[in-house]
FIVEX-693890 format. One record per residue (C-alpha): x, y, z; residue in one letter. Coordinates in steps of 0.001 Angstrom, whole numbers, padded with zeros to 6 digits, always signed. Example, Ala and Ser with C-alpha at 12.3 -4.5 7.8 and 13.67 -1.06 7.14 Angstrom:
<pts>
+012300-004500+007800A;+013670-001060+007140S;
</pts>
This chain:
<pts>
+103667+134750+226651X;+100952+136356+224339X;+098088+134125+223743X;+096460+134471+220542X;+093037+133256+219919X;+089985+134114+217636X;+086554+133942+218869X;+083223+134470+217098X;+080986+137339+218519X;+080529+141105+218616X;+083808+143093+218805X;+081766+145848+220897X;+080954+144365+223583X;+084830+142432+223994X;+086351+143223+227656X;+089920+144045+226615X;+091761+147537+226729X;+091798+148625+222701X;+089289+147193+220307X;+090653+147719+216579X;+088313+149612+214350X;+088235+148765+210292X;+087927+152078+209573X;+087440+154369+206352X;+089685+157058+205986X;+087342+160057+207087X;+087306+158535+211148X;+083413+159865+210616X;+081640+155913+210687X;+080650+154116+208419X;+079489+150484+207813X;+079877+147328+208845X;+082262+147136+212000X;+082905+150879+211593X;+079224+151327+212010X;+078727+148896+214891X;+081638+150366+216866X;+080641+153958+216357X;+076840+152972+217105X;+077778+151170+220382X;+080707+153903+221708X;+078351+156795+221404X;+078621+160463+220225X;+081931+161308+222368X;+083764+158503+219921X;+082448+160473+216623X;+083669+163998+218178X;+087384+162537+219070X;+087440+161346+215687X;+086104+165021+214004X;+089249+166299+216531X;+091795+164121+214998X;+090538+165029+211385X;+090867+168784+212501X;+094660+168123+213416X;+096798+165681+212344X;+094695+163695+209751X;+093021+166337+208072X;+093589+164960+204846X;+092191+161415+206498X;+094063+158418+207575X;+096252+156533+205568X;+095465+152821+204656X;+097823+150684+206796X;+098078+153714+209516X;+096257+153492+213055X;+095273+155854+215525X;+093792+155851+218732X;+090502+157522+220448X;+088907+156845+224094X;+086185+154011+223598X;+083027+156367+224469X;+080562+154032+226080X;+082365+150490+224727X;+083436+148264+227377X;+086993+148685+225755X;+089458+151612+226953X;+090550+152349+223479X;+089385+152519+219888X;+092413+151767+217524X;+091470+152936+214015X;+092912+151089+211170X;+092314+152045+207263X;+092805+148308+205233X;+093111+148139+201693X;+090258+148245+199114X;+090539+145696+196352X;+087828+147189+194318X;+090087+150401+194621X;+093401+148375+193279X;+095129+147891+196597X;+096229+144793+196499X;+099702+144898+198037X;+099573+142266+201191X;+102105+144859+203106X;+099327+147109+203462X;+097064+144636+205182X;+099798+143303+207586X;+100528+147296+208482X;+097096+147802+209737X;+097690+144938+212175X;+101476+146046+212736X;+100724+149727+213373X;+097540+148746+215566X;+099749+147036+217690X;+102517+149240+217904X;+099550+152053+218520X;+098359+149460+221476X;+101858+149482+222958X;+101639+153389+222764X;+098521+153728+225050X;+099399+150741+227427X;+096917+148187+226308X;+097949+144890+227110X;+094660+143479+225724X;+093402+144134+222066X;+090683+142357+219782X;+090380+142126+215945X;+087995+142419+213502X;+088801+141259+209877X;+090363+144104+208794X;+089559+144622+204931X;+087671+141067+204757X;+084036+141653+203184X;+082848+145014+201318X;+087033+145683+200536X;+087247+142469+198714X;+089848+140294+200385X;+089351+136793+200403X;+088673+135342+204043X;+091532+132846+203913X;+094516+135826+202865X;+092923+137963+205398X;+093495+135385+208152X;+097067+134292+207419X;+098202+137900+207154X;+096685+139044+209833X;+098280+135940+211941X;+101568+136150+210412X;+102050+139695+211342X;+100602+139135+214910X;+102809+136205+215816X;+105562+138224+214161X;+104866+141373+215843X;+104258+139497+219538X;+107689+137594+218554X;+109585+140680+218069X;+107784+142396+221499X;+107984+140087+223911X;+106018+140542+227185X;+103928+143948+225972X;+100684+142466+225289X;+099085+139717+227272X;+095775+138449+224447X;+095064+139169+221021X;+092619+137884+219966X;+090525+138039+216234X;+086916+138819+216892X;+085176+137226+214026X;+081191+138095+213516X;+080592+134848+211457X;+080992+131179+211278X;+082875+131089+207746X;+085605+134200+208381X;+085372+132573+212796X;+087147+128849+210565X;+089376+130678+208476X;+091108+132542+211401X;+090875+129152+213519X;+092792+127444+210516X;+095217+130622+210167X;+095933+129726+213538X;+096277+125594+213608X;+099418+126143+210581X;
</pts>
């Protein structure tokens, strides 16, 4: 059985195979956890990134897509990248969150991970309230894990503060 948990802490330094990334479209870095994951994996995560915008995602990656990379120097295996909605950018349609959890862990499956930590995919600078955010990201795990039995072993929602750490802990409790 898949346990499902959410901590609070730094995603980057989680032991599990895939960490997801909250990603902008370009795969180049960015802010907030696409900053701090970038920052921590090293150069060699920036250049697989520049390779898959060279192939495949030239045109960028699609919000609700995901895509993985090695880790670089993270203690992780994999990075899975994952574009969430933008409110301020008028995309508002719930499905779109719950893909970027979806397609991370069908990506996950892909690669073999049996381990994979969350961030708060679109929670913060794209607008999405803490508490929506945490029972779609839950929803589609625990739907996702239902539907998969036996493929992953944790998931768990790596949450950097106190106030987005409760609403994933209450997410969880209903």
């Amino acid at each position: 059985m898949t346990e499902v948990e959410a901590v609070q802490g730094d995603i980057t330094t989680e032991r599990v195979d895939a960490i997801v990334n909250a990603a902008n479209s370009l795969l180049l870095g960015g802010g907030g956890v696409d900053g701090a994951i970038h920052a921590a994996a090293g150069p060699e995560l920036l250049e697989e990134c520049r390779r898959l915008r060279a192939g495949r995602w030239h045109d960028g990656l699609p919000v609700g897509e995901a895509v993985a990379t090695g880790a670089g120097d993270l203690p992780a295996r994999w990075v899975i990248h994952t574009v969430g909605p933008n409110r301020h950018r008028g995309q508002t349609d719930p499905a779109l969150l719950a893909s970027c959890f979806s397609r991370s862990l069908d990506v996950a499956s892909e690669v073999g991970a049996r381990s994979v930590a969350f961030p708060a995919i679109s929670a913060g600078v794209y607008g999405w309230d803490a508490d929506e955010v945490a029972d779609i990201a839950v929803a589609t795990v625990r739907s996702w894990v239902h539907d998969h039995p036996g493929q992953l072993d944790v998931v768990r929602f790596v949450l950097f503060g106190p106030a987005i750490h409760q609403a994933f802990v209450d997410a969880l409790a209903s």
